[in-house]
MDTraj code that builds the backbone (N, CA, C; nanometers):
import mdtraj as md
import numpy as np

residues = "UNK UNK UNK UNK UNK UNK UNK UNK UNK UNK UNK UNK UNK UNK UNK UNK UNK UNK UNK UNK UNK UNK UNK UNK UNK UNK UNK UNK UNK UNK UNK UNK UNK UNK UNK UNK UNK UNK UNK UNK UNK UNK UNK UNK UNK UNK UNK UNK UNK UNK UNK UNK UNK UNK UNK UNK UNK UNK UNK UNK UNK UNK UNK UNK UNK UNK UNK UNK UNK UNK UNK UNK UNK UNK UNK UNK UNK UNK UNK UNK UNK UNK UNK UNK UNK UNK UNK UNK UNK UNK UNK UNK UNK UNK UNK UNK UNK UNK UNK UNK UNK UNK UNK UNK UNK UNK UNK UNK UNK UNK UNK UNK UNK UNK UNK UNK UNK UNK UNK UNK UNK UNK UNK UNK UNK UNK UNK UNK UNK UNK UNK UNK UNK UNK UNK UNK UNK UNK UNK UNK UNK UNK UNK UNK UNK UNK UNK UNK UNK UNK UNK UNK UNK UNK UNK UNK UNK UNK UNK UNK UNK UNK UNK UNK UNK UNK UNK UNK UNK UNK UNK UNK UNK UNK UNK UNK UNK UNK UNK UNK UNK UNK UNK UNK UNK UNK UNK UNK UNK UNK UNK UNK UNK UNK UNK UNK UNK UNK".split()
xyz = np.array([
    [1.3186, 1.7447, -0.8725],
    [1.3058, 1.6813, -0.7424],
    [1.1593, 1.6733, -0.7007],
    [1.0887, 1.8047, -0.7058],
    [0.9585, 1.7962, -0.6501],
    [0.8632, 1.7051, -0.7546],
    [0.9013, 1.7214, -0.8842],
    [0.8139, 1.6415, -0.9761],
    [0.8456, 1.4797, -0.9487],
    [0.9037, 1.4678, -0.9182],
    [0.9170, 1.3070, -0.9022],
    [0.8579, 1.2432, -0.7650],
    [0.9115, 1.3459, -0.6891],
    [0.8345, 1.3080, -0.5850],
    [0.6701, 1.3327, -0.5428],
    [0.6190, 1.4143, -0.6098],
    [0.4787, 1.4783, -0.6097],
    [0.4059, 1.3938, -0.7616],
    [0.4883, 1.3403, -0.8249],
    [0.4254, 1.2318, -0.9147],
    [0.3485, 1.3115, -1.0522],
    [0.4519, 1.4183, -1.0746],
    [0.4269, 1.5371, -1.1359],
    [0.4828, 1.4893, -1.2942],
    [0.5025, 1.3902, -1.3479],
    [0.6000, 1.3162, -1.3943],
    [0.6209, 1.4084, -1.5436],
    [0.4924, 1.3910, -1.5909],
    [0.4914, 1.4931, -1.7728],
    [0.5534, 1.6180, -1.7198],
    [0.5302, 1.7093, -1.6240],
    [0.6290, 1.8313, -1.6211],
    [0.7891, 1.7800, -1.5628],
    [0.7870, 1.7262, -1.5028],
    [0.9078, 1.6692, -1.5012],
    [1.0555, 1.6543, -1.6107],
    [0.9578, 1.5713, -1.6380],
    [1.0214, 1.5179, -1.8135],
    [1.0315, 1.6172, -1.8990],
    [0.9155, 1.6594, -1.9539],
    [0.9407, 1.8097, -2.0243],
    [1.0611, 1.8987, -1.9652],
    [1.0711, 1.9370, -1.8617],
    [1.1762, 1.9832, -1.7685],
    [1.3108, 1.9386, -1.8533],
    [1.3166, 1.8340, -1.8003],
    [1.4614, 1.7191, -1.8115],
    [1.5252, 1.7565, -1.9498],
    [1.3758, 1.7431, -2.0400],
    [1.4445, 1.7691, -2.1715],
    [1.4637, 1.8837, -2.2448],
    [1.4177, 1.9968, -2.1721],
    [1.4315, 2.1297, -2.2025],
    [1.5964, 2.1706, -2.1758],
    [1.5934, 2.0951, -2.0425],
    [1.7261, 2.1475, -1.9877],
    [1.8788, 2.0734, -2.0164],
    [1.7974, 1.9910, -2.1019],
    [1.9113, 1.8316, -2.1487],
    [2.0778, 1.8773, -2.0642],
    [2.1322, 1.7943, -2.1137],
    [2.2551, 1.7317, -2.0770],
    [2.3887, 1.8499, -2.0430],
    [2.3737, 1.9647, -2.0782],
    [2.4868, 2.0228, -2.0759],
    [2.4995, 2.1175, -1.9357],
    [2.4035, 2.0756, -1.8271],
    [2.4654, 2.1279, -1.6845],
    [2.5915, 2.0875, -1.6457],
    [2.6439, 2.0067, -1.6660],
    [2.7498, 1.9524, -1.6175],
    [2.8983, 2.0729, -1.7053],
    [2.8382, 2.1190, -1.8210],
    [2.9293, 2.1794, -1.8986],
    [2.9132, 2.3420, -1.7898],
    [2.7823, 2.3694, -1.8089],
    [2.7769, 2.5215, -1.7378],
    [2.8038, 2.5279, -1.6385],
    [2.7649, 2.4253, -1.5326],
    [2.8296, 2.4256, -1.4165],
    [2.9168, 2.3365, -1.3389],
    [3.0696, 2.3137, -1.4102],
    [3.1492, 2.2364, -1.3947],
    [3.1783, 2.2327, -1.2347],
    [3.1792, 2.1326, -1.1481],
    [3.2267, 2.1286, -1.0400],
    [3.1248, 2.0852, -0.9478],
    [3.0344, 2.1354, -0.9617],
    [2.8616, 2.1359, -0.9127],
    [2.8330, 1.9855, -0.9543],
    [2.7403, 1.9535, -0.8546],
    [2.7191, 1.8143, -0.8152],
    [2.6040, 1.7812, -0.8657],
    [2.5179, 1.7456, -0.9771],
    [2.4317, 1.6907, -1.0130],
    [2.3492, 1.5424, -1.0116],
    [2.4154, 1.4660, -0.8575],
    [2.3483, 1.3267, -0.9308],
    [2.2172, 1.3195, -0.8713],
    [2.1995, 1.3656, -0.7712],
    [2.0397, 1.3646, -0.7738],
    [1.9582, 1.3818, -0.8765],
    [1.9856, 1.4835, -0.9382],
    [1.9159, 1.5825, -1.0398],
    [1.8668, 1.4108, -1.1645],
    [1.9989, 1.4126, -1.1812],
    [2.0014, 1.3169, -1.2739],
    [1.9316, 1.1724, -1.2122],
    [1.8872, 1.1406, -1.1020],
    [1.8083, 1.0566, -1.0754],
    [1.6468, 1.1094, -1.0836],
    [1.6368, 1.2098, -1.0139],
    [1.4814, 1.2433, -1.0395],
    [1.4228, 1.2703, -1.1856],
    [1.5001, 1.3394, -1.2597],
    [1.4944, 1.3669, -1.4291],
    [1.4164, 1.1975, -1.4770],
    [1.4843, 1.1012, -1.4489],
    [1.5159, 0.9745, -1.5256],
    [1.3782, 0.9525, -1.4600],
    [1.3345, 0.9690, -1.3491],
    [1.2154, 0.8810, -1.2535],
    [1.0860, 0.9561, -1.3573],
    [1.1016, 1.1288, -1.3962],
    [0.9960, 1.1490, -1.4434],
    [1.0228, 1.1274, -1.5816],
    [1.1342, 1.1208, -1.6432],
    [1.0967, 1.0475, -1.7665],
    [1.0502, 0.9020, -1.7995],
    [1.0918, 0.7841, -1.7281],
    [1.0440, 0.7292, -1.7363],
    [0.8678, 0.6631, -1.7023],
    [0.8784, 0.8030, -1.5910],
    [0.7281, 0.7716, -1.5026],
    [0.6574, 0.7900, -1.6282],
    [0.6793, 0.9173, -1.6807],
    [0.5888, 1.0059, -1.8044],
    [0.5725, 0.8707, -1.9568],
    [0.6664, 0.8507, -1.9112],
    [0.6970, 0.7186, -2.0434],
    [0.5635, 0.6076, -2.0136],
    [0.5533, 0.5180, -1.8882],
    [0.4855, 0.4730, -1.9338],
    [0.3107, 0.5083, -1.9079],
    [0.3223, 0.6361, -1.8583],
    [0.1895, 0.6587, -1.8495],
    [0.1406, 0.6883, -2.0134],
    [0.2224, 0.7393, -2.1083],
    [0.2027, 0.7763, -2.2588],
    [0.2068, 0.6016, -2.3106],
    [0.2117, 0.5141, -2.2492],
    [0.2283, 0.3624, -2.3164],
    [0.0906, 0.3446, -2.2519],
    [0.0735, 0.3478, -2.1815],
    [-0.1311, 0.3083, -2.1194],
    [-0.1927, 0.3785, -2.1666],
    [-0.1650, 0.4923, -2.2255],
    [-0.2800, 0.5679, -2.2599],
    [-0.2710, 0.5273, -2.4632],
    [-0.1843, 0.4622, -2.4933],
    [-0.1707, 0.4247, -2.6149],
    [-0.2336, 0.2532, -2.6447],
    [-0.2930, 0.2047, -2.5045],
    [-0.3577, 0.1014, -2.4841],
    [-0.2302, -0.0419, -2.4785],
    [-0.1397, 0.0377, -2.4258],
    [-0.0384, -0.1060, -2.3913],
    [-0.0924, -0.1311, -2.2525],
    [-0.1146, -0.2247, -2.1973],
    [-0.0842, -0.3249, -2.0958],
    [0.0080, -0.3409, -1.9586],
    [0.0251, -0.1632, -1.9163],
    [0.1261, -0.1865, -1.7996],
    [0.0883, -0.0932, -1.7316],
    [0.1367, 0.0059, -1.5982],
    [0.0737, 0.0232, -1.5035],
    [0.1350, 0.1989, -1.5110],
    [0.0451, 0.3046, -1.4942],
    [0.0616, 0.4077, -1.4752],
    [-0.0823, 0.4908, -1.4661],
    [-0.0226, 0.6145, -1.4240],
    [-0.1932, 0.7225, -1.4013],
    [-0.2017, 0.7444, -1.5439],
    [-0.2769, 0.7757, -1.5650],
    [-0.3213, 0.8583, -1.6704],
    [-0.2762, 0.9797, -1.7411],
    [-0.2411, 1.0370, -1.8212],
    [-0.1776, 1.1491, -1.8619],
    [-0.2246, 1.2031, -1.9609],
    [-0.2490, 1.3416, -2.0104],
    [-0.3275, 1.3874, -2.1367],
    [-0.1934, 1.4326, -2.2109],
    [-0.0120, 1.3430, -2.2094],
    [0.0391, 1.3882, -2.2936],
    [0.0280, 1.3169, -2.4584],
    [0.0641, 1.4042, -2.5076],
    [0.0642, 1.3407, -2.7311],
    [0.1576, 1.2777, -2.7542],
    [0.3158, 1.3100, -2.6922],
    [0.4614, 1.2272, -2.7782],
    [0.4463, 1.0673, -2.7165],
    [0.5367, 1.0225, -2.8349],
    [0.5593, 0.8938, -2.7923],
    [0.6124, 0.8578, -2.6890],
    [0.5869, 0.7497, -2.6314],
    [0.6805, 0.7192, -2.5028],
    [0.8132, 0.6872, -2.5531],
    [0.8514, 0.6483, -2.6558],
    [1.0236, 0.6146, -2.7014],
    [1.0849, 0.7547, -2.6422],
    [0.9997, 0.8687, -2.6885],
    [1.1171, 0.9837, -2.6882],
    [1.1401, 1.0284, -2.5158],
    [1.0713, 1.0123, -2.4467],
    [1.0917, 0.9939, -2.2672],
    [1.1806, 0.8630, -2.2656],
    [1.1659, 0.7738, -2.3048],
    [1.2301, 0.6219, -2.2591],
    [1.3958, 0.6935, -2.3181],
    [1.3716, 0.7791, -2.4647],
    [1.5374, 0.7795, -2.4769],
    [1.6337, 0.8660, -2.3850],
    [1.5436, 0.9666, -2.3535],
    [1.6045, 1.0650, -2.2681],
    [1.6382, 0.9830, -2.1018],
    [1.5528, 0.8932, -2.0725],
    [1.5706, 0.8164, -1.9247],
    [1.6600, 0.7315, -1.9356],
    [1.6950, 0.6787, -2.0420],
    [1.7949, 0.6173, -2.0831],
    [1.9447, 0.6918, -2.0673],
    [1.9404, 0.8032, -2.1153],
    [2.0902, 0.8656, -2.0593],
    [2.0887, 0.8935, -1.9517],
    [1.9740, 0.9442, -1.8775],
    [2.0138, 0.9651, -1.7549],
    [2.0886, 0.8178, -1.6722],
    [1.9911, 0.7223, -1.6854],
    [2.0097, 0.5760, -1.6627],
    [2.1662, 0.5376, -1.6791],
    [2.2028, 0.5707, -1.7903],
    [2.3286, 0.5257, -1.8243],
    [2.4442, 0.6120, -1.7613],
    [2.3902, 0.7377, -1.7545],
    [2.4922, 0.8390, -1.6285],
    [2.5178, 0.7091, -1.5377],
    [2.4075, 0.7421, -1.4070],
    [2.4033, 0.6428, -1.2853],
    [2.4857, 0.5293, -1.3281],
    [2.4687, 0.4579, -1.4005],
    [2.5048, 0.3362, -1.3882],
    [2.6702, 0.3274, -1.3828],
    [2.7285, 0.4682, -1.4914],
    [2.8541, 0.4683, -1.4610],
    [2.9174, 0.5013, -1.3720],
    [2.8429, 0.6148, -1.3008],
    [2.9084, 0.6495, -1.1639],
    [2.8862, 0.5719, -1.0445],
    [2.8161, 0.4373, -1.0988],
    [2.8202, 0.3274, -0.9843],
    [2.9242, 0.2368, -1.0083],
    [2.9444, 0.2278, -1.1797],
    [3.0632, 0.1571, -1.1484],
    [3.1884, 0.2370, -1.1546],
    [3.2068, 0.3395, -1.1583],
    [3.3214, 0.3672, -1.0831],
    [3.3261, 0.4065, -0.9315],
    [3.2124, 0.3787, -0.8288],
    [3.2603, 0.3668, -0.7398],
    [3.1161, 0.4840, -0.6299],
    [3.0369, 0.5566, -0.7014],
    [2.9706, 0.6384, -0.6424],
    [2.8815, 0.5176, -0.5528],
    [2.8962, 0.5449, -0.4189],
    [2.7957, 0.4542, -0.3187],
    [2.6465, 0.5222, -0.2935],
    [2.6603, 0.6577, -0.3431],
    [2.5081, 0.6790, -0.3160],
    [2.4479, 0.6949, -0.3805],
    [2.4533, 0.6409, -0.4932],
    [2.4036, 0.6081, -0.6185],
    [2.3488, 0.4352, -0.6660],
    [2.3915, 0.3455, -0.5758],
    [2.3373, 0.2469, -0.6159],
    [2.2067, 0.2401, -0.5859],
    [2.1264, 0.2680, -0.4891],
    [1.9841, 0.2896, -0.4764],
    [1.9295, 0.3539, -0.5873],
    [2.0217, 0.4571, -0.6349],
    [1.9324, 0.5538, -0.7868],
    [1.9038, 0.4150, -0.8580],
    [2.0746, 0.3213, -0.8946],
    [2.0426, 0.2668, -1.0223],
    [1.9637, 0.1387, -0.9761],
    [1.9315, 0.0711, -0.8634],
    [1.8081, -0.0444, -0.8812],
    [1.6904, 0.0049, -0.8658],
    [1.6716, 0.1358, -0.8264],
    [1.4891, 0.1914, -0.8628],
    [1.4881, 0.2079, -0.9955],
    [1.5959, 0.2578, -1.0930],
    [1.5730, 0.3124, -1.2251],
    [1.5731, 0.1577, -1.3087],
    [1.6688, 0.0843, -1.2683],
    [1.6462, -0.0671, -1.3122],
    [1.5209, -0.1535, -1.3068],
    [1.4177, -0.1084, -1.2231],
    [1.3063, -0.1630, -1.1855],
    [1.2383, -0.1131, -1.2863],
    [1.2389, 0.0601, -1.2832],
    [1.1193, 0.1128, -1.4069],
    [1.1506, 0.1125, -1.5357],
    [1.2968, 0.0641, -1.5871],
    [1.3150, 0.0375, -1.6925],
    [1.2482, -0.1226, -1.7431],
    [1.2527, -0.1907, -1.6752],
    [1.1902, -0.3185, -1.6720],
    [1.0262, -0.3459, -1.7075],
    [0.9825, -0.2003, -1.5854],
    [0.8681, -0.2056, -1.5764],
    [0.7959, -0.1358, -1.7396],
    [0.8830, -0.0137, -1.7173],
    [0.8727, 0.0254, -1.8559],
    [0.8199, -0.0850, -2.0221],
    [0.9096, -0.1907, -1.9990],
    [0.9634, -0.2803, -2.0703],
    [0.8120, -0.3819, -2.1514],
    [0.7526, -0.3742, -1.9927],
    [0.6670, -0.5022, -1.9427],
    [0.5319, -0.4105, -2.0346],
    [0.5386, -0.2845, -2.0693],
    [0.4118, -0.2294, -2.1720],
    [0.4052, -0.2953, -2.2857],
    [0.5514, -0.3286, -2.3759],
    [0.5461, -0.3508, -2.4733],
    [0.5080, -0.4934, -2.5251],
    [0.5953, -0.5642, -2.4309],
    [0.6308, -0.7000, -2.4399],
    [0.6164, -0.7633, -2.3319],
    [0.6195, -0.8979, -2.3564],
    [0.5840, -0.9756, -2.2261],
    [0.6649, -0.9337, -2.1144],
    [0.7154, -0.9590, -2.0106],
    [0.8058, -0.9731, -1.9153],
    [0.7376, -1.0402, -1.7764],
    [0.7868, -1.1099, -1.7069],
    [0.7300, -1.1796, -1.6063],
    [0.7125, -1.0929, -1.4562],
    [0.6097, -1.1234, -1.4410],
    [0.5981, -0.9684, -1.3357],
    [0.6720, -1.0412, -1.1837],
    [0.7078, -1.1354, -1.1946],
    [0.7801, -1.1753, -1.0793],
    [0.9384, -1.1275, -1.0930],
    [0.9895, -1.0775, -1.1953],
    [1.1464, -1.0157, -1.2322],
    [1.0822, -0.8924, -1.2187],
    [0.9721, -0.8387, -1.2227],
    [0.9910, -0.6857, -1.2283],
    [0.9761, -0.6648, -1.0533],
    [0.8838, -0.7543, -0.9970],
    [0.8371, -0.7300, -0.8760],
    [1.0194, -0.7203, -0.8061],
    [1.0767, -0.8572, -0.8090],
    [1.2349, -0.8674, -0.7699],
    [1.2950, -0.7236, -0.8005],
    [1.3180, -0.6774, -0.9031],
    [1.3769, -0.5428, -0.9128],
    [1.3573, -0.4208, -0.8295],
    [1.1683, -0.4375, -0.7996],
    [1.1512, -0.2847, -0.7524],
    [1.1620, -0.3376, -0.5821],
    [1.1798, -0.4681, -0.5194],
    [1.1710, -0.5346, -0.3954],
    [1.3437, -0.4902, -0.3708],
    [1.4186, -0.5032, -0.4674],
    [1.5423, -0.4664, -0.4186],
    [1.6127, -0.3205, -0.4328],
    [1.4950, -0.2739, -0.4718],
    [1.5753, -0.0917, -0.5053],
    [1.4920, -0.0151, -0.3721],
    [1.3753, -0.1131, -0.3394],
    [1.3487, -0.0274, -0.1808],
    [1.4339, -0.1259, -0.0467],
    [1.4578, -0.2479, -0.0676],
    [1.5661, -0.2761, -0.0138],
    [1.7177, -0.1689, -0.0179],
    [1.7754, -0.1494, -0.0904],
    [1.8917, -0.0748, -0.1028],
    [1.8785, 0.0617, -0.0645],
    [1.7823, 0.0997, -0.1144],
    [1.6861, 0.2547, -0.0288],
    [1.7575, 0.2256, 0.1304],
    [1.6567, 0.1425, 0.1501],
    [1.6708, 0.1459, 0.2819],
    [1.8153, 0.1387, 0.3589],
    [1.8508, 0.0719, 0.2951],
    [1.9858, -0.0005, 0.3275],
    [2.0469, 0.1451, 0.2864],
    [2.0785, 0.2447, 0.2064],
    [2.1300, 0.3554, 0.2235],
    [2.0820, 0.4288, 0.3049],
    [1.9821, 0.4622, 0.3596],
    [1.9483, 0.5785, 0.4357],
    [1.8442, 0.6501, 0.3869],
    [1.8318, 0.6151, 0.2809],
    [1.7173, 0.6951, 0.1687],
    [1.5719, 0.6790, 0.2088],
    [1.5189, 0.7464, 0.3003],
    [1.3719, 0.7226, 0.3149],
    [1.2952, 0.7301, 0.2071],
    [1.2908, 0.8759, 0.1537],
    [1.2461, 0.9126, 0.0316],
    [1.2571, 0.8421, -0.0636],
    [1.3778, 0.7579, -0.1302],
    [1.3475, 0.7187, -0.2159],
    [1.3015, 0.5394, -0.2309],
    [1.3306, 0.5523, -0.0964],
    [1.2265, 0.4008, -0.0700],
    [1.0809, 0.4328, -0.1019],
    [1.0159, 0.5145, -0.0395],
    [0.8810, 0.5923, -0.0955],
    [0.8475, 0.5975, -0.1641],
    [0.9570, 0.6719, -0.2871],
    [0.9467, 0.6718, -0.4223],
    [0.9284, 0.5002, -0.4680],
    [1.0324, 0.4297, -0.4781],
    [1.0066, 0.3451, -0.5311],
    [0.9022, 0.2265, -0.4982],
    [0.8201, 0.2690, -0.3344],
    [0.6895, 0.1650, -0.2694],
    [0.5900, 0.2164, -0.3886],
    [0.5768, 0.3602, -0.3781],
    [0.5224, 0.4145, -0.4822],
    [0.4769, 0.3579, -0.6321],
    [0.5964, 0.3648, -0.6851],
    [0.6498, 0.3266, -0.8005],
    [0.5734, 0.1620, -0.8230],
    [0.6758, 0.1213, -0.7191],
    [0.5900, -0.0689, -0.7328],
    [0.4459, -0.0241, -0.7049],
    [0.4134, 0.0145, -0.6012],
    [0.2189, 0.0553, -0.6001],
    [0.1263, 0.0460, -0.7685],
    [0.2113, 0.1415, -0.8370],
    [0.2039, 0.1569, -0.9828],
    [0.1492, 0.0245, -1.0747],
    [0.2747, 0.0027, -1.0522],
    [0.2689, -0.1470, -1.1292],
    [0.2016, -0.2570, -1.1071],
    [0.2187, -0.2402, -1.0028],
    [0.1056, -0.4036, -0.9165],
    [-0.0151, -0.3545, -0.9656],
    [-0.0543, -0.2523, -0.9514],
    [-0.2360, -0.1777, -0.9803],
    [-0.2218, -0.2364, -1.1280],
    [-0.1905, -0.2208, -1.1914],
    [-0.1125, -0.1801, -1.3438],
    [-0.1324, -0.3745, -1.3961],
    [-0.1232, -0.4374, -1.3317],
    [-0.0950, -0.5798, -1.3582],
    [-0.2662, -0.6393, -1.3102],
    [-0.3295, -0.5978, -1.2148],
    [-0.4342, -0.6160, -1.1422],
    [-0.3946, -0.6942, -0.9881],
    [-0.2784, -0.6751, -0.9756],
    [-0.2554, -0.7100, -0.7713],
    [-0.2888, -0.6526, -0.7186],
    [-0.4117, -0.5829, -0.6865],
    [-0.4711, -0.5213, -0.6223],
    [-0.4493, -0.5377, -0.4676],
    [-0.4436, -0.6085, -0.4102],
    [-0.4005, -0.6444, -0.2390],
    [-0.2797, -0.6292, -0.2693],
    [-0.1570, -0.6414, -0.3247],
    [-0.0030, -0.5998, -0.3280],
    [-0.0196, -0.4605, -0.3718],
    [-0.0575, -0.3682, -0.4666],
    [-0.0897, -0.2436, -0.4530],
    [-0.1209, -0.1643, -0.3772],
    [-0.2073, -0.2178, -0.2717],
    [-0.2592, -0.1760, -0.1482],
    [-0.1546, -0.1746, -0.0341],
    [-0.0827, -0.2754, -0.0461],
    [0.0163, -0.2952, 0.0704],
    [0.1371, -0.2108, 0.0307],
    [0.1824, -0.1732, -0.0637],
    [0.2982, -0.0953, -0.1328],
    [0.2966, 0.0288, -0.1447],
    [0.1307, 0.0742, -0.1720],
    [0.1111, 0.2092, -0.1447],
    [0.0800, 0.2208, 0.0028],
    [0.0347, 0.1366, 0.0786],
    [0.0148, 0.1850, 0.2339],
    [0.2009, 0.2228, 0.3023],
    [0.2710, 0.1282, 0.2438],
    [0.4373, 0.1531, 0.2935],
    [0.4971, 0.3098, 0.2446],
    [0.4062, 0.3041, 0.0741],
    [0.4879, 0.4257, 0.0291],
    [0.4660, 0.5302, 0.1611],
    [0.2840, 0.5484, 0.1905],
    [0.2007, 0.5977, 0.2588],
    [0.3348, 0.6872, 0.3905],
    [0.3548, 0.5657, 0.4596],
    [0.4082, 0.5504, 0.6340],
    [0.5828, 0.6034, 0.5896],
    [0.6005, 0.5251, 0.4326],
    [0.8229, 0.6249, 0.4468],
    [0.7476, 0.7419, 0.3627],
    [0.7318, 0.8108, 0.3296],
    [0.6844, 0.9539, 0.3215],
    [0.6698, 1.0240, 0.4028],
    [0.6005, 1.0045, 0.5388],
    [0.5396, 0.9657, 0.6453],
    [0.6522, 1.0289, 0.7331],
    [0.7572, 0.9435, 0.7563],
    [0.8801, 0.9267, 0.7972],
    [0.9720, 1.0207, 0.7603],
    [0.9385, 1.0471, 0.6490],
    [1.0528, 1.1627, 0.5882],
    [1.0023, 1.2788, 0.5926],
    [0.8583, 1.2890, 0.7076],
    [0.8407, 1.4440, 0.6650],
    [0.7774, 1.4997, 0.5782],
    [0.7448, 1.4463, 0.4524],
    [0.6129, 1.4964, 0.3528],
    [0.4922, 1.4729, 0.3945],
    [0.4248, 1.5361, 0.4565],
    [0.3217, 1.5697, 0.4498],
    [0.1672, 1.5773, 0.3908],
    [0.2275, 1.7180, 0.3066],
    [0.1327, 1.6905, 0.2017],
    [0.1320, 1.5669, 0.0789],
    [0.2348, 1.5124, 0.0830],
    [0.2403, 1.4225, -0.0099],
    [0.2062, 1.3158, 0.0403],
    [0.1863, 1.2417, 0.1501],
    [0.1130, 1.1797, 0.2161],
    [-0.0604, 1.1974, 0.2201],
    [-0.0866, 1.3300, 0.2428],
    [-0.1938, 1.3464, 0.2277],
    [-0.2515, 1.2998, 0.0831],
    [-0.1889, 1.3514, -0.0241],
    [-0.2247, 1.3241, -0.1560],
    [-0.2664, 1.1467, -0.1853],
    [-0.1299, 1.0803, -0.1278],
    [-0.1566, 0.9474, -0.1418],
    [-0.2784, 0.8764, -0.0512],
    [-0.2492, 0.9372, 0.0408],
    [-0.4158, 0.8662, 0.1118],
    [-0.5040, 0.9090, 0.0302],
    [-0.5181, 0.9957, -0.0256],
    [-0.6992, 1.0220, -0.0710],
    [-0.6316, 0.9109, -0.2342],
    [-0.5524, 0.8735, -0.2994],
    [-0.5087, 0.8050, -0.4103],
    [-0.5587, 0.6556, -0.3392],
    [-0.5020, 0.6180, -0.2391],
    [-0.5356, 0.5009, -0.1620],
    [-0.6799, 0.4685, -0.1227],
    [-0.7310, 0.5758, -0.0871],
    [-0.8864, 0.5656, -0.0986],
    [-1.0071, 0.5475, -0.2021],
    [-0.9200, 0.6155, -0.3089],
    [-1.0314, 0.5823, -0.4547],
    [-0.9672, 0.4446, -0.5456],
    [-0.8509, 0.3880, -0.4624],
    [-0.7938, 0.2721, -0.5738],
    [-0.8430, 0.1686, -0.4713],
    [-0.8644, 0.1669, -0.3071],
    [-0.9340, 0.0538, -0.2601],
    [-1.0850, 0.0483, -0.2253],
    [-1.1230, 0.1349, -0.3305],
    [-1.3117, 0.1196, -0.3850],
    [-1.3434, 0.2028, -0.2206],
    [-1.3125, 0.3255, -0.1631],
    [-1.3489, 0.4344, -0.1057],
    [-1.3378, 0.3965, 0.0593],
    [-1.2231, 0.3007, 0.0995],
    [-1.1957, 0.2237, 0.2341],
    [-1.0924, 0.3349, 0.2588],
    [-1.1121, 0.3606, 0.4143],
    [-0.9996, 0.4723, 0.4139],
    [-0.8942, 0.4345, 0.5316],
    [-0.7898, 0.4406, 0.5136],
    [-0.6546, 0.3613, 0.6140],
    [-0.6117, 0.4238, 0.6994],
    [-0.5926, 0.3941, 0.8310],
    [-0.5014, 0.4565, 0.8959],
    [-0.3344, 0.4416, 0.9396],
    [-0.2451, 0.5113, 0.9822],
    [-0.1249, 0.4335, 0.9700],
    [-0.0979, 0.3714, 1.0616],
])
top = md.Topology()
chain = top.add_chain()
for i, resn in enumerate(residues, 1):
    res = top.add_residue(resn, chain, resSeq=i)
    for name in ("N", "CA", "C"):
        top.add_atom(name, md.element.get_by_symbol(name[0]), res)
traj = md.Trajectory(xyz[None], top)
C-alpha cells in the first residue's frame, strides 16, 4: 500500500514477489483486493522504470534495479488478471483498480512498441474518471500521478504539469501530507525550479 502510494515501486514489487500468490491459501476468508491492486501498481511501476533505464522510450523515474522488466510485467499481469475477474463477476470496487491497471499496462506497452499516446492518455483519463466516480480519492492521485509519468515520459511537458499539479491537490484531499510534500518539491525540479501553489 505505502509503496505504491509513496512511489516506492522496486520495493514494492520485490515485496509482491517474495510474497507471491498463496495469501489467499493462508489466509482463506481475509480480503485481499486492495493488496492485489497496489502489488500490480508497483510491479508494473518498477517495470517500466527497468524499460527506461534499458533505453526504451517511455516514461518513468529512474531506478538502479538489474532484472528485466518482463519478469515485473509477468507478475503484474496476474495480479491484473485477478482484478479483472473479480470485476467480471461482479466486484464494484474494483473497477477503478482495473482501468488504472489497464492504463499502465498500455503504458507499459508504449516502451516497447509503438502505441498512440492518445489511447494511452484515454485509458489513464478514464481510470481517474472512475476513481472519482467511486469515491477513491487516493487512487485518482495515484493514477494523476501515474499519467504525470507518462506525459513527462512522451515530452508533454504542460500536460505533466497539469496532472501532477491534480495528483498534487487529490492527495491533498485525502490527507497525505507528506506525500504531497514529496510531489511538490518533484513538481519543482520537473518545471525547471517554478514553485506552485494550490
Amino acid at each position: 500500500f505505502l509503496c505504491a502510494h509513496f512511489g516506492e515501486y522496486k520495493a514494492g514489487a520485490q515485496n509482491a514477489i517474495k510474497i507471491g500468490y498463496d495469501w489467499e491459501k493462508k489466509y482463506p476468508g481475509v480480503y485481499f483486493g486492495y493488496d492485489a491492486f497496489h502489488k500490480a501498481i508497483c510491479l508494473y511501476g518498477e517495470a517500466r522504470n527497468i524499460a527506461q533505464l534499458q533505453g526504451n522510450s517511455c516514461t518513468a523515474s529512474p531506478s538502479l534495479s538489474k532484472p528485466t522488466s518482463s519478469l515485473y510485467k509477468k507478475h503484474a499481469e496476474k495480479y491484473h488478471a485477478m482484478i479483472d475477474s473479480w470485476v467480471k463477476h461482479g466486484a464494484p470496487n474494483h473497477v477503478h483498480h482495473l482501468s488504472v491497471l489497464n492504463a499502465e499496462k498500455i503504458a507499459l506497452l508504449s516502451c516497447s512498441q509503438f502505441v498512440e499516446p492518445k489511447e494511452v492518455c484515454q485509458l489513464y483519463e478514464k481510470a481517474i474518471r472512475d476513481s472519482v466516480r467511486g469515491g477513491f480519492v487516493n487512487h485518482a492521485a495515484l493514477a494523476e500521478e501515474r499519467y504525470s509519468d507518462y506525459l513527462f515520459g512522451i515530452d508533454n511537458k504542460a500536460e505533466g504539469i497539469y496532472h501532477l499539479q491534480n495528483a498534487i491537490g487529490r492527495f491533498s484531499d485525502w490527507g497525505a501530507t507528506r506525500r504531497v510534500e514529496q510531489l511538490r518539491v518533484k513538481l519543482a525540479e520537473l518545471a525547471g525550479g517554478v514553485t506552485f501553489q494550490d
